[in-house]
KELUMZA-530318 format. One line per field, with one value per residue (C-alpha): residue in three letters; y, x, z. Coordinates in steps of 0.5 Angstrom, whole numbers, padded with zeros to 4 digits. Layout:
N
tiba	[Ala ...]
v	[Y ...]
u	[X ...]
w	[Z ...]
This chain:
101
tiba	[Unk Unk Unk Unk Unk Unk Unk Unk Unk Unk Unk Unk Unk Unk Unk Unk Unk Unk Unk Unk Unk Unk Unk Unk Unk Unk Unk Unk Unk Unk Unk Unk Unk Unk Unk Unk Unk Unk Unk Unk Unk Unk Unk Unk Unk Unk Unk Unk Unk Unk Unk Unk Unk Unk Unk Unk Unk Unk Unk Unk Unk Unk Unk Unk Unk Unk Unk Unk Unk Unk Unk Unk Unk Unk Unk Unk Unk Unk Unk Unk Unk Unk Unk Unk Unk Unk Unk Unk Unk Unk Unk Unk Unk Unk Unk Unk Unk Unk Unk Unk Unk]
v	[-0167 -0160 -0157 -0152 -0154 -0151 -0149 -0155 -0160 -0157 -0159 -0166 -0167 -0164 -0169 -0175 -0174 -0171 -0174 -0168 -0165 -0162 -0156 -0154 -0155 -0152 -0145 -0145 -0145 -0140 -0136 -0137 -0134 -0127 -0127 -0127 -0123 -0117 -0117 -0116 -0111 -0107 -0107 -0112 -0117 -0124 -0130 -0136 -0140 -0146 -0143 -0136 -0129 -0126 -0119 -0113 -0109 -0102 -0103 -0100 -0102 -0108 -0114 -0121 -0126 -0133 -0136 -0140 -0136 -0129 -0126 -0128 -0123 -0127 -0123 -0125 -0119 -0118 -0118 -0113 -0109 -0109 -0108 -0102 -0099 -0099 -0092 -0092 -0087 -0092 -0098 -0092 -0090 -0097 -0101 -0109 -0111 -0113 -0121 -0125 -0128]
u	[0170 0169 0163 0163 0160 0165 0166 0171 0165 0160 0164 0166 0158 0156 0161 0159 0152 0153 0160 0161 0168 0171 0174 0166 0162 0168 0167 0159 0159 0164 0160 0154 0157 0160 0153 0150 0156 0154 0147 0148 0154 0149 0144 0139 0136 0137 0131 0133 0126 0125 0132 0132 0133 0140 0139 0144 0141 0143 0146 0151 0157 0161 0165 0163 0167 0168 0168 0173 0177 0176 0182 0178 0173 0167 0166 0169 0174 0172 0165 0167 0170 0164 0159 0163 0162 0154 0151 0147 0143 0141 0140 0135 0131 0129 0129 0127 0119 0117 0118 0111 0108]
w	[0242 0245 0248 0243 0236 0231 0223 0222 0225 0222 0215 0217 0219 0212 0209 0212 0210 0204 0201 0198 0197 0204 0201 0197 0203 0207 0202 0202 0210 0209 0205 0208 0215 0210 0208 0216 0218 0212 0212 0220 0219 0215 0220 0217 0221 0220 0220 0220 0220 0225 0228 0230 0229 0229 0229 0232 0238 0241 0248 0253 0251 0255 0253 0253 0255 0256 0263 0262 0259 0262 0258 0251 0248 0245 0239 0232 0231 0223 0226 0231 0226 0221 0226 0229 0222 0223 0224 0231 0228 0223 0228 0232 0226 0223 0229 0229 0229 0236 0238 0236 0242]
């Protein structure tokens, strides 16, 4: 098992727990990520309660690797993509609410 928990384990865990078909849990996983992704390609916030927030923030350009494989970028290429497409102007007019204490 890697270190790093992927879809694939998150389905067989779902299934083991659930007895739900692979292929219904594999889609609704699938889905629930797309719908993570647009909303943050739109430049919305995403809360997730008693997990976090995701949210895009404006930064000097760089890009992340992976320490153990340097040659790999970090970012999925679709969520790059969209995300690109975001309109900065659109992130600095309407920027995210400051972090609760």
């Amino acid at each position: 098992m890697s270190t790093n928990l992927t879809k694939r384990e998150i389905v067989l865990e779902i299934y083991e727990k659930t007895g739900f078909p692979q292929k219904q849990i594999q889609d609704t996983v699938q889905m629930t990520l797309d719908i993570v992704m647009d909303a943050l390609a739109a430049g919305r916030n995403v809360e997730l309660r008693n997990f976090g927030v995701l949210e895009v923030q404006v930064r000097k350009a760089r890009v992340g690797r992976n320490p153990n494989k340097p040659e790999t970028e970090v970012v999925g290429k679709i969520l790059k993509q969209k995300i690109k497409q975001l309109s900065l102007e659109k992130l600095r007019s309407n920027p995210p609410p400051p972090a609760s204490a």
